[in-house]
Each structure stands twice: as structure tokens, then as C-alpha cells.
VEXDREN-2710 file (C-alpha; in Angstrom, 1 decimal):
% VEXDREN-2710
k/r/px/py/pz
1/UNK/58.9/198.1/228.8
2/UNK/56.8/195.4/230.6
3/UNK/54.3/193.2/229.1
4/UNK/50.7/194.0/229.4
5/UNK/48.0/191.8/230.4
6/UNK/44.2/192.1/230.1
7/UNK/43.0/190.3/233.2
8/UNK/39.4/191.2/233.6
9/UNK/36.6/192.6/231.6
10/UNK/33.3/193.9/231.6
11/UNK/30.3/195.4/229.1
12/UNK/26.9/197.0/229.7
13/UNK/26.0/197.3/225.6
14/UNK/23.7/196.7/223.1
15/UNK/24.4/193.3/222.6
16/UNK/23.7/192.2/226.2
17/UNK/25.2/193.0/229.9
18/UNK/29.3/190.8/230.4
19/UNK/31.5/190.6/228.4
20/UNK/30.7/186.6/227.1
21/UNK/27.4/187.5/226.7
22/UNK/28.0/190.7/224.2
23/UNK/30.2/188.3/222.4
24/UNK/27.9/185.5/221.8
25/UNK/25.4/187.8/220.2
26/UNK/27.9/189.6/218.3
27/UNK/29.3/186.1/217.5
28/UNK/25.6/184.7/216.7
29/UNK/25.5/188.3/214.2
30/UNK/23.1/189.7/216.6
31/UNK/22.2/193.1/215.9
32/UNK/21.5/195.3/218.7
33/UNK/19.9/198.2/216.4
34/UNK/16.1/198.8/216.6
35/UNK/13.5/201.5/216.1
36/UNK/13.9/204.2/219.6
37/UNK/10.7/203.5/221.6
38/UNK/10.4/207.0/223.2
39/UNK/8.2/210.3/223.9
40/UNK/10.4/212.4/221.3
41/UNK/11.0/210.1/218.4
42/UNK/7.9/211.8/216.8
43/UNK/10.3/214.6/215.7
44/UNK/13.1/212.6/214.8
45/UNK/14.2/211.7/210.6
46/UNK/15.2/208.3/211.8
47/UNK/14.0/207.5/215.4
48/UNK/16.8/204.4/215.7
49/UNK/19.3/203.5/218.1
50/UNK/21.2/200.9/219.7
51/UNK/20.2/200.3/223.5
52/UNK/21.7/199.0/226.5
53/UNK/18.9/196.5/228.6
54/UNK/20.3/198.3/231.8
55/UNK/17.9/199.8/234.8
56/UNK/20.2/202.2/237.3
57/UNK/18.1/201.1/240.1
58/UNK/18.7/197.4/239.5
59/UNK/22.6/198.3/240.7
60/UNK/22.3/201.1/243.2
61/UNK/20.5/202.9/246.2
62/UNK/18.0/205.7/245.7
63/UNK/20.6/207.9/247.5
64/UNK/23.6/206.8/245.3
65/UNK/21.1/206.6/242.1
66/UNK/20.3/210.6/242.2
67/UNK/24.3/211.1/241.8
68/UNK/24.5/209.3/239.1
69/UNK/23.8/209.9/235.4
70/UNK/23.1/207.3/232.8
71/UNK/26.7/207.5/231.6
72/UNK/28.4/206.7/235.3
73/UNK/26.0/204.2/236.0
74/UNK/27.3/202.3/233.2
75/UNK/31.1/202.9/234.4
76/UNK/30.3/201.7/237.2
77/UNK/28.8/198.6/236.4
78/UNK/31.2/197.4/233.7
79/UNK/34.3/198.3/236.1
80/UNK/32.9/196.4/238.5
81/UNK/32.4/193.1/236.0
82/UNK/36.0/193.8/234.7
83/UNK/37.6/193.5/238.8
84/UNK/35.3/190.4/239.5
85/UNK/36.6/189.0/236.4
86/UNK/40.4/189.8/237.4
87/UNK/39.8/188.1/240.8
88/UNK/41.3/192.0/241.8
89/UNK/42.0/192.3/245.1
90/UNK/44.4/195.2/245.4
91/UNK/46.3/195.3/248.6
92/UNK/45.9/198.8/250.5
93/UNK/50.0/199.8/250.5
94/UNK/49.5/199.5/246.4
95/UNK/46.3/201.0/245.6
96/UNK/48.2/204.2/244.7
97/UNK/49.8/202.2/241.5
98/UNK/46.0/201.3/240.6
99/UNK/44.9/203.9/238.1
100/UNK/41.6/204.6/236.3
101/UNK/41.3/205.4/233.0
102/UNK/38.0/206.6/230.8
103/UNK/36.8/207.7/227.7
104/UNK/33.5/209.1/226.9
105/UNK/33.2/211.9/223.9
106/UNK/30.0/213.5/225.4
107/UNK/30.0/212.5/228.9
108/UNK/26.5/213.1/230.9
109/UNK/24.1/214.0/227.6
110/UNK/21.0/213.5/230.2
111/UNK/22.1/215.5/232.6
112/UNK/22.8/218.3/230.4
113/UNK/19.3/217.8/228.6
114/UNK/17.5/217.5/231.7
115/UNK/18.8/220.9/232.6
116/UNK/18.1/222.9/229.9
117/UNK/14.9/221.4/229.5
118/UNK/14.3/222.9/233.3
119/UNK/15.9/226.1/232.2
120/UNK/14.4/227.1/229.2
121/UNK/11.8/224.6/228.3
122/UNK/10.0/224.8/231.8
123/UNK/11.3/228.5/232.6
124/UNK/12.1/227.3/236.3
125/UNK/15.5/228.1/238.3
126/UNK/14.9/224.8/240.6
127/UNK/17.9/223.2/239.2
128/UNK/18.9/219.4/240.4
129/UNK/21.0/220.5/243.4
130/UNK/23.5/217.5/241.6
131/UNK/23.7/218.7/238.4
132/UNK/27.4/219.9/237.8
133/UNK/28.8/216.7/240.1
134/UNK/26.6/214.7/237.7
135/UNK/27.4/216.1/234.5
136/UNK/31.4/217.1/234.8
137/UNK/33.0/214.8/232.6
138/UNK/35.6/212.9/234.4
139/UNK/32.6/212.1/237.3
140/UNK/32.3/208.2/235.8
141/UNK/36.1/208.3/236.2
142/UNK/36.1/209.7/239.4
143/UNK/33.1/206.8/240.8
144/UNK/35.5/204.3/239.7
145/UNK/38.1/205.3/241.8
146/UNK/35.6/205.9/245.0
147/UNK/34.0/202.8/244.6
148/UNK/37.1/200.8/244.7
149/UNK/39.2/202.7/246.6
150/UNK/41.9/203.2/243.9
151/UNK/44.3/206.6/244.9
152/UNK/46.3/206.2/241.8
153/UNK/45.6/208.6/238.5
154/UNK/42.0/208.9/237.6
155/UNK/42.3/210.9/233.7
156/UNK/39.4/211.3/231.3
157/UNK/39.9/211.6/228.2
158/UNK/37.5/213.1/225.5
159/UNK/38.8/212.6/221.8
160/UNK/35.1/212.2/220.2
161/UNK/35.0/208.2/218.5
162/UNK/38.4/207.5/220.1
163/UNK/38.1/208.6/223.5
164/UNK/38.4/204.8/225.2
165/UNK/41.1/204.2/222.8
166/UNK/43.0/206.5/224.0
167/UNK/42.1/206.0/227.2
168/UNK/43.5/202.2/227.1
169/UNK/46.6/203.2/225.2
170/UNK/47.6/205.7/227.9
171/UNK/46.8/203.1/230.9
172/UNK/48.8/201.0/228.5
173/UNK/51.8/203.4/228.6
174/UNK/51.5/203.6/232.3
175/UNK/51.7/200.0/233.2
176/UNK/54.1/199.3/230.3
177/UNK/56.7/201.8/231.8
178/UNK/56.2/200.5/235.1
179/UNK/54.6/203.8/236.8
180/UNK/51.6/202.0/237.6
181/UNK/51.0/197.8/238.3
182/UNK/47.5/198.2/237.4
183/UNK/44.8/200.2/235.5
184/UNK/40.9/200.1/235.1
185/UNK/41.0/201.6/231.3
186/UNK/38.0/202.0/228.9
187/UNK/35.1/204.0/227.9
188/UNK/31.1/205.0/229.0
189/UNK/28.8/207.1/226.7
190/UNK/25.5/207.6/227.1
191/UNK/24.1/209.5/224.2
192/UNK/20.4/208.4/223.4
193/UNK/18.9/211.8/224.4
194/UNK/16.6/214.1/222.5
195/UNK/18.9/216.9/222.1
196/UNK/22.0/215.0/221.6
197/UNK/20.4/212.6/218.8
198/UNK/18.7/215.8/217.1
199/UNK/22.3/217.2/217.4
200/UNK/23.8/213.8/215.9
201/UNK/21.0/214.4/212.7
202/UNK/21.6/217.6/212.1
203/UNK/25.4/216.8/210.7
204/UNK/23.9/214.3/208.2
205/UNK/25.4/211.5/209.5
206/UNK/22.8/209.0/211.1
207/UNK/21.2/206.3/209.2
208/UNK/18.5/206.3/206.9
209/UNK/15.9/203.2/208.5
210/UNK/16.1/200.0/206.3
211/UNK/12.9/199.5/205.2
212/UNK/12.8/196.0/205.6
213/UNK/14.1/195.3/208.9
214/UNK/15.6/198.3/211.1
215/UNK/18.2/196.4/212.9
216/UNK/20.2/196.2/209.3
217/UNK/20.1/200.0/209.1
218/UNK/24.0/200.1/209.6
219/UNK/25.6/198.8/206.9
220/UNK/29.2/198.8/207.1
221/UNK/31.2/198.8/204.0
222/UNK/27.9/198.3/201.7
223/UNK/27.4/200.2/198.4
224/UNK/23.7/201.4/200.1
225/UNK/25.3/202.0/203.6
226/UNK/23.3/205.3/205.1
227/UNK/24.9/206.4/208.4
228/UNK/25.6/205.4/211.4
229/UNK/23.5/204.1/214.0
230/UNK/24.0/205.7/217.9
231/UNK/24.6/203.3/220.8
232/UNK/25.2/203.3/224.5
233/UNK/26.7/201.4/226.8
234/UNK/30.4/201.0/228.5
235/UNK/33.5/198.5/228.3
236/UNK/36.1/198.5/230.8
237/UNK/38.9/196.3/231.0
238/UNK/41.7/195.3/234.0
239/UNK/45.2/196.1/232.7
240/UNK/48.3/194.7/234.7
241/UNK/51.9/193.6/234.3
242/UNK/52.2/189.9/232.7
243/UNK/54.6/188.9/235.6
244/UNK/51.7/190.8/237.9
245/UNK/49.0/189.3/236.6
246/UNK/51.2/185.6/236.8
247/UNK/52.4/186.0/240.3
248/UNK/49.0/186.1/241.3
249/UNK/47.5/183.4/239.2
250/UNK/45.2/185.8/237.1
251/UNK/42.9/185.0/234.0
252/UNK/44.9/186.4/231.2
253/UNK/42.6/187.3/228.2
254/UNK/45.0/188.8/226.2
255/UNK/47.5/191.6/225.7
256/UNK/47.6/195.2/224.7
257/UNK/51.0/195.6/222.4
258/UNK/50.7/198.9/221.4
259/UNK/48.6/202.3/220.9
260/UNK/49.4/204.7/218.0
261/UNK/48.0/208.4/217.9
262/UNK/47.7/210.4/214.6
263/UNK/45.6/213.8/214.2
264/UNK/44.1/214.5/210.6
265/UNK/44.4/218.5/210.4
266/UNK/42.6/218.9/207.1
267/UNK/39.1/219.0/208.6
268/UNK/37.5/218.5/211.7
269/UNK/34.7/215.7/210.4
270/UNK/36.2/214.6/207.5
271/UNK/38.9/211.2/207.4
272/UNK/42.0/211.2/205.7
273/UNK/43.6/207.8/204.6
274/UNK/46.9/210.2/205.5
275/UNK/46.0/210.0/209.4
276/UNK/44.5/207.3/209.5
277/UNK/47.7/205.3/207.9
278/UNK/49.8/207.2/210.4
279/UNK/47.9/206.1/213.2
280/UNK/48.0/202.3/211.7
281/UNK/51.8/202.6/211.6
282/UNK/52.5/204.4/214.7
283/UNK/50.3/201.4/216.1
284/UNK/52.6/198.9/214.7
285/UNK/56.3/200.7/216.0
286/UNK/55.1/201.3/219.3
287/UNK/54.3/197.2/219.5
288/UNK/57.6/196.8/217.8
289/UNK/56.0/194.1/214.8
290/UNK/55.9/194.6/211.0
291/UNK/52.5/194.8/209.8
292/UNK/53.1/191.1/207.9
293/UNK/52.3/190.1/211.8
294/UNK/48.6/191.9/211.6
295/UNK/46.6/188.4/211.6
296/UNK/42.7/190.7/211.7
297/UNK/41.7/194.0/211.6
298/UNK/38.4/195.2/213.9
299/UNK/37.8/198.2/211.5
300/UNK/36.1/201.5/212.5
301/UNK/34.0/200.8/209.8
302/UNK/30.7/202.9/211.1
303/UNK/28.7/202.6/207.8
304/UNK/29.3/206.3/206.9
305/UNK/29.8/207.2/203.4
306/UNK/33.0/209.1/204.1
307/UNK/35.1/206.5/206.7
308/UNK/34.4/203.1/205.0
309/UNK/36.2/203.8/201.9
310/UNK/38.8/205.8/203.2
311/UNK/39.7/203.2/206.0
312/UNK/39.3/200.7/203.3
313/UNK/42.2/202.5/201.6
314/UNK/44.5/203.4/204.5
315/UNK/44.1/199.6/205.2
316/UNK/45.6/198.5/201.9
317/UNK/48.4/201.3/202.7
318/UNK/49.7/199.8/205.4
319/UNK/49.3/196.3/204.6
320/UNK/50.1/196.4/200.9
321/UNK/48.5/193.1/198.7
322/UNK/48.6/191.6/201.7
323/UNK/45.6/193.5/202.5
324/UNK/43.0/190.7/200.7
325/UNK/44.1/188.2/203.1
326/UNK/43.5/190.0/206.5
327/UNK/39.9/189.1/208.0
328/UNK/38.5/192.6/208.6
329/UNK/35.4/192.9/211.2
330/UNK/33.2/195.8/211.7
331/UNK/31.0/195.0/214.6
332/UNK/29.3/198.5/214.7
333/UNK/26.8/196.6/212.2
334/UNK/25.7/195.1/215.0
335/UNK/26.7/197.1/218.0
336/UNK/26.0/200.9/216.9
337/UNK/28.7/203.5/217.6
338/UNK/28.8/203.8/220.9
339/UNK/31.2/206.9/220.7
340/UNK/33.8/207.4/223.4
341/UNK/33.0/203.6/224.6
342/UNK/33.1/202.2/221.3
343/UNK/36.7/201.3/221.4
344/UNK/37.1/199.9/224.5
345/UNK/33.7/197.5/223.5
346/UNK/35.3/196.5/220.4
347/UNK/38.6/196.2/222.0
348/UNK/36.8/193.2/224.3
349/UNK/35.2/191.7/221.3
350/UNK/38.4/191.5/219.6
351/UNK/40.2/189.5/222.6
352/UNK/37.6/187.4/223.2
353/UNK/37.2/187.0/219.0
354/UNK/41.2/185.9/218.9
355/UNK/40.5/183.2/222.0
356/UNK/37.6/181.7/220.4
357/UNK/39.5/181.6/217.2
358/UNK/37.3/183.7/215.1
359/UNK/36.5/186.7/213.1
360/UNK/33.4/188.5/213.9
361/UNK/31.1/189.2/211.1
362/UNK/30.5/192.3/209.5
363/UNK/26.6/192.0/209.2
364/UNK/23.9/193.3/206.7
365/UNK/26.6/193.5/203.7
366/UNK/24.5/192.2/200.8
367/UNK/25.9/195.0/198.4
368/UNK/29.5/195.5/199.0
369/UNK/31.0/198.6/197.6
370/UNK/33.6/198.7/194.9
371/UNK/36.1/201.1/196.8
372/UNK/35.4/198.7/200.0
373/UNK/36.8/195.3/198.3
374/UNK/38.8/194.1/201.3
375/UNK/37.5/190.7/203.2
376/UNK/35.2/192.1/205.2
377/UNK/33.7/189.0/207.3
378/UNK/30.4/189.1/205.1
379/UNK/27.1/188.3/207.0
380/UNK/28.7/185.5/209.2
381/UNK/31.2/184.7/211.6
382/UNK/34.4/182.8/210.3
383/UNK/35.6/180.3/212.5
384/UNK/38.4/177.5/213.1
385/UNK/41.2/180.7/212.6
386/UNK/44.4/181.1/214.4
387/UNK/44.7/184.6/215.4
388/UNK/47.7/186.0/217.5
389/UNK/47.6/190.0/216.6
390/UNK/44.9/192.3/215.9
391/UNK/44.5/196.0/215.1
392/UNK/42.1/198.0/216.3
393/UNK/40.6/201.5/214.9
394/UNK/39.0/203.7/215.7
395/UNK/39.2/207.2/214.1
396/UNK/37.2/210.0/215.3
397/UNK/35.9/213.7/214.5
398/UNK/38.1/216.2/215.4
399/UNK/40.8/214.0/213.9
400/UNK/42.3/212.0/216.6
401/UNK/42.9/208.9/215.2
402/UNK/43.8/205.7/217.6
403/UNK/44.9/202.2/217.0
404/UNK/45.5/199.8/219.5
405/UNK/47.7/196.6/218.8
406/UNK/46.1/193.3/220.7
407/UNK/47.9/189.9/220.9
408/UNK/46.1/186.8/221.9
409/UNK/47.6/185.0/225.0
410/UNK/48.8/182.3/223.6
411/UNK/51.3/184.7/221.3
412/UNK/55.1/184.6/221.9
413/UNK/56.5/187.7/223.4
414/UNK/58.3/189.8/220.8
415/UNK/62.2/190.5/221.9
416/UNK/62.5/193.6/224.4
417/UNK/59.7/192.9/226.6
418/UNK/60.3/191.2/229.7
END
């Protein structure tokens, strides 16, 4: 097993466009949440969203725009932060041990609505002549690997909330076992369409709209949390080999340890602390480190009634009384869920969060709940900490449950990596 590097970086999200600028605001306990400015949100309960400042046609040709949904345009972008940031310049002979690797959990939702809108809102058969290359899930993927010229592996993997976690994890595994040098790993969703949002508030799971101020509506952990709050956006980062990324004088940002992988079978929207604790500790073996080692925890933590207090209990499973001591962030509070990308964003704000030395804030948790009593970062950011190992979760419906293990890069390899 090699060691792991995150070299590069890059974010098109709600909190801004680069990755140092989503941190600051996320830092700053920014909220990206607001009331959805568009033609439909007449017929929506709670018309609110988390959106990405991004214009398609600020980043690409006409020609080249038309082939691309939201969702890829946003792939594309943040991949190609993430290789600037790597100073990446992969040599031709070893651009078939360069890999891509993307979640997204639903893909090209504009597409899809634009089509059946066409179909059976407008009765017409004049379908976009681009529709299926735009809409097929692994097409963000795919760009990636044009773009850059990359012939290794290009997977997509689709595991609802988890997707980019899983994504990461398994360009992890590739780099780690030495079948690949590098890989472009994260996640793109696009969701903030009519029919996906009505879609989203038909399960009962969106947020009510704080009556106060909108951009509080997602209330993590909070005794009066409502929902969650949809978001867009992508976060891709530049995995490599530490020797890799040292031979060629990289920026090292940090370091994926491990990814564990647990599936809750009990019900296919409902959490279990069961797989979620099994995900936590799979996390932990596959980084070979006890969770006494777990310095923060960048909770899933979407504000829904069901996850918080689970989570808050599979938490105190795994970590035991030791539990109360571990700074726990849940920057969907600020952020949204940004579904399949949601991962791979938090999974940047974590790394960035252990160089600066802090623990993001969990925002707009005036009223904490009972079951939820863990230290969850209240309202501001905590600063001056020494941070070497994070978890991040990120459970999802369907039950696949993902954790990745992060170390900072000043952390001392652990024994059997080389």
C-alpha cells in the first residue's frame, strides 16, 4: 500500500467558485441557502435551494456548451481548478495510469426535464439531437477524460448522498495499490430542476423556510431542524502517490487514509446507527488507526429528523466517552446537500479545515437537540486546533454508507505505508 496524496483541488458550489474561496465563506459561517428565484417556485411548499454563481457560457464555446448539461459543466470546471492546482502535467507514455473518478446520484436532472417537458408537456417529437450523450450518467466522467487526455479508467459511480465518496475511496484504492499514479476523483450534481425538487418534496424531506431568515432553514442537529436544503455544485480533487506527488515537487494538501463501505438493508430511506457504525469502523481498519486517533468528525449531518440523531448515536459507538471531546462539523448548514457531490465538497473543506487548524462551524444551532448532545461546532468556527485525522460521512438512501479517513500533511505516516 502507497501513501496517498491530495495535490490539487477544485469547487464550483454554493459557497463560491475554488476551493479557498468555498472555504472562507464556509469558515466566515456563510450560508449559501436562499429563497429559489425561478418561473416554477409558484408551485413549490418550500421554493429554497442552495445555488452555485456559475454561467456555462462564461467556460465554454456555443458548440461545446450545447453538449453539455448543467451537471458536466460543473465537472468540468472543478477538474480543471483541481489539475491547475496540482501543477499536473501528465506525461503522454503515463496518461493510461491517470484515472477519473465521479459521483453524482442523479446525473443530468436538466436534461431529463427538458425532455419530457418537450415530450409530453409540449407534445412535440423534436427532441435535442444531444439528449442521451447529455444525459447518460457517466458523460461528466467521460468530458473529464477528453478534456485532458487521460486513457486510464473513467468509472461513475451513483450511490445516491455517497456517490463522490465512493468515488474518492475507489480512486483511493487504485492509487494506493499501485494500479494507477494518479486519479481525478469526486462528485458533480446538478439537481435544482422543477421535476427533481417536486420529486425531492414529495418524500417529505426538504426543509420547512425559517421564517426569519431563509438561509438558516437547514439546521443541522437542532431540536426545530425541518429538512434538508438541495444544493448544486461539484468538487474534484487530484489524487497521487506521496513519493509521486514529492518527486515532482507537488502541493500536498493532505492525504486520504482510508474509505470504508457499509449497506443498511433494513430500509431503503431510513438510517441505521448499525451501518452507519459499520461504515465508521471499516473506515478506521482500512486506514489501519484506532478511533482514539479521530481528532474531528465532518458529520453527514443534513438537518433531517431521521440522520441527525442516529449519526449522533453511531458516533458515540465508535468513539465511546470519547465522543464529547471530538469537534464535529456539519457544513450542509451552510452548503445544502449537494447529493452525489456532497462528499467530495466536504471532503475539500475538511483538508483545507485541518491546514488552517480549524473546525468548521455547524451554523443556525440555537436549539440543540437532546439526542444530538455531541460538540457540534455551535454557530462559529473554532480555531487555534491541531488536527492530524478526520472522518468523513456521508450516508445515503439506498443504504450505502461511506466514510473516508483524511490526514493533514503534516501527520506522521502510520507503519506499513511506504
Amino acid at each position: 500500500m502507497r501513501r496517498v496524496a491530495v495535490t490539487g483541488m477544485g469547487v464550483v458550489s454554493p459557497l463560491g467558485n475554488g476551493a479557498s474561496q468555498a472555504f472562507a465563506q464556509a469558515r466566515a459561517g456563510h450560508s449559501g441557502v436562499h429563497c429559489l428565484q425561478a418561473s416554477f417556485t409558484d408551485r413549490l411548499t418550500a421554493p429554497l435551494a442552495a445555488t452555485a454563481s456559475f454561467n456555462g457560457a462564461d467556460h465554454f464555446e456555443p458548440p461545446k456548451l450545447r453538449m453539455l448539461d448543467r451537471v458536466s459543466q460543473f465537472a468540468l470546471v472543478a477538474a480543471s481548478q483541481a489539475v491547475a492546482d496540482a501543477r499536473a502535467d501528465f506525461p503522454q507514455a503515463d496518461r493510461g495510469r491517470v484515472g477519473v473518478f465521479l459521483g453524482t446520484g442523479m446525473g443530468a436532472s436538466q436534461t431529463s426535464d427538458d425532455g419530457y417537458k418537450t415530450l409530453y408537456g409540449d407534445r412535440s417529437d423534436r427532441i435535442k439531437p444531444f439528449t442521451v450523450l447529455m444525459g447518460m450518467h457517466n458523460a461528466p466522467a467521460a468530458w473529464i477524460g477528453i478534456e485532458h487526455d487521460l486513457r486510464g479508467p473513467a468509472l461513475t459511480y451513483s450511490t445516491a448522498c455517497s456517490s463522490s465518496a465512493v468515488a474518492i475511496g475507489e480512486a483511493w484504492l487504485r492509487v494506493a495499490h499501485g494500479a494507477l499514479d494518479v486519479a481525478i476523483a469526486g462528485g458533480a450534481e446538478a439537481p435544482l430542476t422543477f421535476g427533481s425538487l417536486k420529486a425531492w418534496e414529495a418524500l417529505h424531506t426538504l426543509a420547512a423556510v425559517d421564517p426569519v431568515d431563509p438561509s438558516c432553514s437547514c439546521k443541522p442537529f437542532s431540536a426545530n431542524r425541518s429538512g434538508m436544503v438541495l444544493g448544486e455544485g461539484a468538487a474534484m480533487l487530484v489524487l497521487e502517490s506521496w513519493d509521486h506527488a514529492v518527486a515532482r515537487g507537488a502541493p500536498i494538501h493532505g492525504e486520504i487514509l482510508g474509505c470504508g463501505l457499509a449497506t443498511d438493508v433494513g430500509h431503503i430511506t431510513r438510517p441505521s446507527v448499525e451501518g452507519q457504525v459499520a461504515a465508521m469502523v471499516a473506515a478506521l481498519q482500512s486506514a489501519s488507526i484506532e478511533a482514539s486517533a479521530i481528532d474531528a468528525i465532518n458529520a453527514h449531518g443534513t438537518g433531517t429528523p431521521a440522520n441527525d440523531a442516529v449519526e449522533t448515536a453511531a458516533i458515540k459507538a465508535v468513539l465511546g466517552q470519547r465522543a464529547y471531546q471530538v469537534p464535529i462539523s456539519a457544513t450542509k448548514s451552510m452548503h445544502g446537500h449537494l447529493l452525489g457531490a456532497t462528499a467530495a465538497l466536504e471532503c475539500v473543506l475538511s483538508l483545507l479545515a485541518m491546514q488552517e487548524g480549524v473546525a468548521l462551524p455547524t451554523m443556525h444551532l440555537q436549539a440543540p437537540d437532546p439526542l444530538c448532545d455531541l460538540d457540534c461546532v455551535a454557530n462559529a468556527a473554532r480555531e487555534g486546533l491541531t488536527v492530524h485525522t478526520m472522518l468523513s460521512n456521508s450516508f445515503a438512501f439506498g443504504g450505502t454508507n461511506a466514510v473516508l479517513v483524511l490526514g493533514s500533511a503534516s501527520r506522521a505516516p502510520s507503519s506499513g505505508w511506504s
